[in-house]
N, C-alpha and C positions, 0 to 999 in steps of 0.2 A: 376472059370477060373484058370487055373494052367499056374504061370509064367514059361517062357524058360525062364533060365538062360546062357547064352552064357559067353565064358570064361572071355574073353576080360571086361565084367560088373561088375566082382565077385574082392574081396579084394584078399581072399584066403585066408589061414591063418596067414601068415605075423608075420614080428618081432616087437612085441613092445619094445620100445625105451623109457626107461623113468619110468616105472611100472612094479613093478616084477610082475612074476607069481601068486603070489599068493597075489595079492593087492586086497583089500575094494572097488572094484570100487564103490559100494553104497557110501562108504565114499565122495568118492573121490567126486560125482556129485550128484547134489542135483535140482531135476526138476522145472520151477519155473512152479508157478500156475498151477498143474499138474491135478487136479482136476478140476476144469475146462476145461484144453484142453480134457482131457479125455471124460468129458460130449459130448463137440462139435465136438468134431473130431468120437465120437464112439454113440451115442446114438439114429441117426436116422438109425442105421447097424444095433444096436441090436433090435431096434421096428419092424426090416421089417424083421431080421430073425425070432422073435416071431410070426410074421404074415404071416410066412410062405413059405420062399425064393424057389425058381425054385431050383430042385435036381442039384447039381452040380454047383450053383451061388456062386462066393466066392468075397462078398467086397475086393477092391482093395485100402490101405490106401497109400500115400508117403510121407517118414518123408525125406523132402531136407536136412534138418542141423541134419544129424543123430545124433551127438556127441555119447556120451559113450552109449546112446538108454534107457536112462529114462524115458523119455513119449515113444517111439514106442515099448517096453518090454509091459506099462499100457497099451494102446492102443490097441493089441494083446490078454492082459488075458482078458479086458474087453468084446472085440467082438473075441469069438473064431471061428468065421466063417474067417474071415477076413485073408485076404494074406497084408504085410507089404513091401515095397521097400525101402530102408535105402539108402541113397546117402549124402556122408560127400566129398571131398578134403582132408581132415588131412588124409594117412592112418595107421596111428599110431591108430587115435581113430575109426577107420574103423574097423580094427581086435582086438580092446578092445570090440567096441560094438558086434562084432561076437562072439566074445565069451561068453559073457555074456547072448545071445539069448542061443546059446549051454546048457551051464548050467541050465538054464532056462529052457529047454525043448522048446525052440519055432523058433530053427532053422529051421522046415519043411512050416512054413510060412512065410520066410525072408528070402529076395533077397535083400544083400549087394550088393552098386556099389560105386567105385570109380571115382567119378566125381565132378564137380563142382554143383551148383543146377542151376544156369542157364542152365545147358547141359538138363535140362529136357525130353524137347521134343527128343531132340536125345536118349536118356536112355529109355523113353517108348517104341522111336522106336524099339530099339533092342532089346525090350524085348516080341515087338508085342502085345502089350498094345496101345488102342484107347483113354479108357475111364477110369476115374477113381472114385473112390468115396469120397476120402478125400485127401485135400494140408496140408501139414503141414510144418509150416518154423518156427522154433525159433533160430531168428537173434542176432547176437556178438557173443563172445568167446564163447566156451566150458568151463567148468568146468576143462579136462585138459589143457587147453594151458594156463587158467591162471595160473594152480598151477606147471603146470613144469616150473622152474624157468629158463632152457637155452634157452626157446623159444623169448623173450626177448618180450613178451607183457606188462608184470605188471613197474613201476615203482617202485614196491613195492621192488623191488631186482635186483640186478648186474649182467646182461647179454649182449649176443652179440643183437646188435639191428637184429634182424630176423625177426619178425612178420610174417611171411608164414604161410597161414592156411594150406597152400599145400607146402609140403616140397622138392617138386619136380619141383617147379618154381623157375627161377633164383633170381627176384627182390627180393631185402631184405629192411627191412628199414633202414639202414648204406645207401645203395646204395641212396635210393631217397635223404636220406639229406646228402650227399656228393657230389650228380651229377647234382640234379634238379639245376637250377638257383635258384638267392633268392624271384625273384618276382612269380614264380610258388611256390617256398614253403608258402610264403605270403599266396597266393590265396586259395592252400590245408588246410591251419591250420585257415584261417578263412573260408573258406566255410563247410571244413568236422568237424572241432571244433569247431567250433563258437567262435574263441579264440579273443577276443578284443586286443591284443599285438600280434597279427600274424606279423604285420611288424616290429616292433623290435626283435622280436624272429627272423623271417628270416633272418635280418640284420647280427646281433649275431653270425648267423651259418655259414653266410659268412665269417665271419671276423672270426671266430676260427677254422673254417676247413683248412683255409689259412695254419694254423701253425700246425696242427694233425688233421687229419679223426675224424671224433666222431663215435663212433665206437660200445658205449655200452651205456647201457640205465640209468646208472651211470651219465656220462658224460653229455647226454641230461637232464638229471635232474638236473644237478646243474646247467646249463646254464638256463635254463629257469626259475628257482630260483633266479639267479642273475638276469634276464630281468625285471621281472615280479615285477610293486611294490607295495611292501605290503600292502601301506594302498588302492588298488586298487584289492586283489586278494579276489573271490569268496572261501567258505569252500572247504577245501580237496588240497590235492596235485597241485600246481599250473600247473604242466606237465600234470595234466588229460587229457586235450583237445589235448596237443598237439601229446599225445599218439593215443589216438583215430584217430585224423586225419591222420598219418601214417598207421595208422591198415585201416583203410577204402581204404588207396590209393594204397600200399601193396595189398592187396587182390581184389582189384576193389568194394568192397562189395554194393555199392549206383549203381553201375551201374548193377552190376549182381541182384542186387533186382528188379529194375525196369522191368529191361528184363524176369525174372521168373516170375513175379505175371500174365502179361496176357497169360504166355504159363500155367500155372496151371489150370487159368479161361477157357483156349480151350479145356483141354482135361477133365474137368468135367463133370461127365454125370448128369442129372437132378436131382435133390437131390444132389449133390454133393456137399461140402463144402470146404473152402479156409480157416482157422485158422492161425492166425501170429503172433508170440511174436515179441517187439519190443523194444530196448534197450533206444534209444536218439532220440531226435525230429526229425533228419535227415527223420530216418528208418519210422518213424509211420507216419509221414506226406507224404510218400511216400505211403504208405498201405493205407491211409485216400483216398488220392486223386484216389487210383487205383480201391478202391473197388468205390466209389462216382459213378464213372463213370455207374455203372447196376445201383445204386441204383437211379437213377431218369429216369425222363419219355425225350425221348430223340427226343423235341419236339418246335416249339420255343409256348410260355403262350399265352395262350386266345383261342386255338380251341377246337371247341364244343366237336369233336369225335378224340380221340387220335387213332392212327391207332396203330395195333395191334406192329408192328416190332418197334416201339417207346418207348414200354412199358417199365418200369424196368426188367429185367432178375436175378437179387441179391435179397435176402430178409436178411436185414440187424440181425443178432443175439444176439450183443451184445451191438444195440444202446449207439454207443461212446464206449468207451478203456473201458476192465476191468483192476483195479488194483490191487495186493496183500494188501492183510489188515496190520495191523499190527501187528499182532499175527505171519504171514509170513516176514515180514519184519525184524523181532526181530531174528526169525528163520535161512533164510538167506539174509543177507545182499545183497545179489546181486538182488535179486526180488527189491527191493525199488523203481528202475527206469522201471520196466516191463507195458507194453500197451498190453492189448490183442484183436485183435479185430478178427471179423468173419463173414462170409458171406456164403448163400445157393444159388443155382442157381436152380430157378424157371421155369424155363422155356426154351428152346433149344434158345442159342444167334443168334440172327438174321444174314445171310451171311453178309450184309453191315457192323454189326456192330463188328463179326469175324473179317473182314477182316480190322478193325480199331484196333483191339486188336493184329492181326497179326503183324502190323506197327511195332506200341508200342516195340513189343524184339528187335528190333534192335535202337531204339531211345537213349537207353542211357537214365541217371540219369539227366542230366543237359538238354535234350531237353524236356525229363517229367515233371523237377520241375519247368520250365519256362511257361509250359504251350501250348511247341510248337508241341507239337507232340502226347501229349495226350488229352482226349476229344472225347467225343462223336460223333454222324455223324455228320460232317461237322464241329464242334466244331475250327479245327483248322483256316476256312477261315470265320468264323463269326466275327461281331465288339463286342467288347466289354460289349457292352448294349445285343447283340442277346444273348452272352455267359450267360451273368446273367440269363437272362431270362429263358435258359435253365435248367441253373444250380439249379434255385428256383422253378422250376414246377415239385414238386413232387407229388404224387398218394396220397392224401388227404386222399381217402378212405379208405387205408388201413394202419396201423400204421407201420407195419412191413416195409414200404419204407421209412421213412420217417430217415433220417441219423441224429438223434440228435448227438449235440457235446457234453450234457452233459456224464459225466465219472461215473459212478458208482466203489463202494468201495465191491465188496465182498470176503468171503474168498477166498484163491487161491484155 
């Protein structure tokens, strides 16, 4: 299938900001668990083009968090049948990863777009794309936005608080912790950081924005340094979390997750897999609960004959997270915290159980992670016993449903 590219979709070739001409992007970004994605994402494309694809059939992959295009570069040499769709927000790393396909020789199967990844379904539309045959999302930063220091993600250096994945959006993080109230900032740095001091930190920012704007990522470091007491702080930077929860609020990112994972699941076509790197328990227990949902029989326990539209639709792939080893971990540092998890779609999702996935992109992060909006048929007007019930009646007979929590360790 040969994608339209309409103009409106495409980066174009665009100014990079930040990276000369003639920069290392290899240096620069370093894929995690690459080998593996590349297994999952590419290796039931390459068995069916060995076995003999319809003349003119071209796998269709989509890399949502394109960044610099480290796995969708792999992903491409691997399966050279294969058409690739790169969709990032940043587009700074939009026309880095374009380039880089160029050089590479693999701009003739990549369709750069400029969007957010929840825009999904919008982006297939106009590209007149139904179906596809791989998701692929690896969630948090780029490799550039940590390492360009004015972007103002890292703690690690003096910049303007910005955090915009998308540089073309107004909210910055200066704005949220200067405008939000303190009891929404409270709520943000314990609910998206998990920060145990979220209400004195909020407090804090009240009482010192009174007298100057906080402004730089300077500034909120040392304040949260001063909150924060020592004999009560976790290893590493005490501002960790409270960075993170700006970066998630900033970018919407726990909500546009939610909303992307069941528009990826509709437009798979059988065979088709959903692949998702995961940074922080937010993210993965997000991807946990979304894929869960195929992965059991959707049924209330104890009937004899499971009706067909009931069945699991997901075959679980990498039973529980895979992690980076420590050979990867030594390597790069940032793999340490990486979940990979992965799912196939067995079989065409059932119209009732579509139209519950439909739901779900509009629910939001917080009516998912509550439980109110996602769930299986009926799921959300059951009692809590019916819920269990469901939840634990998995397809015995076949291993492949069965969503263990243990994690396995292999290399990335």
């Amino acid at each position: 299938m040969e994608l339209h590219k309409p103009n409106d979709c495409q980066t174009g070739g665009g100014t990079q900001v930040g990276v000369g001409a003639n920069a290392d992007l290899s240096a620069i970004h370093t894929p995690v668990l690459l080998d593996d994605c590349v297994d999952l994402v590419t290796s039931r494309l390459v068995e069916r083009h060995h076995a003999g694809s319809p003349a003119g059939e071209h796998p269709i992959i989509v890399d949502c968090t394109l960044g610099l295009a480290g796995h969708s570069m792999a992903f491409l040499k691997a399966c050279p049948e294969a058409r690739l769709i790169g969709i990032d927000r940043d587009p700074e790393a939009l026309a880095l990863a374009t380039r880089r396909m160029d050089d590479a020789g693999l701009s003739d199967r990549f369709t750069p777009v400029h969007a957010a990844f929840d825009e999904l379904s919008d982006v297939l539309d106009r590209l007149g794309v139904a179906r596809v045959d791989a998701v692929f999302m690896d969630l948090g930063l780029s490799s550039l936005q940590i390492d360009e220091a004015d972007r103002g993600f890292s703690y690690s250096h003096d910049a303007p608080l910005d955090m915009r994945m998308d540089t073309t959006q107004t909210l910055t993080a200066a704005d949220v912790l200067n405008t939000y109230d303190t009891d929404r900032l409270r709520q943000i740095f314990k609910e998206y950081g998990e920060e145990r001091f979220a209400g004195p930190i909020a407090k804090r920012i009240g009482e010192e924005r009174r007298e100057s704007p906080i402004t730089t990522s300077a500034q909120l470091s040392r304040l949260v340094d001063r909150t924060v007491p020592r004999a009560h702080r976790a290893p590493g930077n005490p501002a960790k979390r409270v960075f993170q929860a700006l970066r998630i609020e900033v970018n919407g990112e726990l909500d546009k997750l939610a909303g992307t994972l069941p528009q990826a699941a509709l437009h798979l076509a059988v065979g088709g897999r959903l692949v998702v790197e995961s940074y922080h328990s937010l993210e993965d227990r997000t991807v946990k609960r979304f894929m869960s949902l195929g992965l059991h029989i959707d049924a209330p326990a104890g009937l004899p004959v499971v009706p067909q539209d009931a069945q699991p639709y997901f075959k679980d792939l990498t039973h529980g997270a895979i992690k980076a080893d420590e050979t990867e971990r030594q390597r790069n540092p940032r793999s340490s915290s990486v979940r990979l998890r992965a799912v196939e779609l067995i079989r065409p999702i059932p119209p009732a159980r579509r139209q519950e996935l439909a739901e779900l992109v509009d629910a939001g992060y917080a009516g998912f992670a509550r439980g109110e909006a996602a769930g299986p048929a009926g799921a959300k007007g059951r009692s809590p016993r019916e819920r269990t019930h469901r939840s634990s009646h998995t397809n015995h007979n076949s291993s492949h449903f069965s969503h263990s929590a243990k994690e396995r360790m292999p290399r990335r």
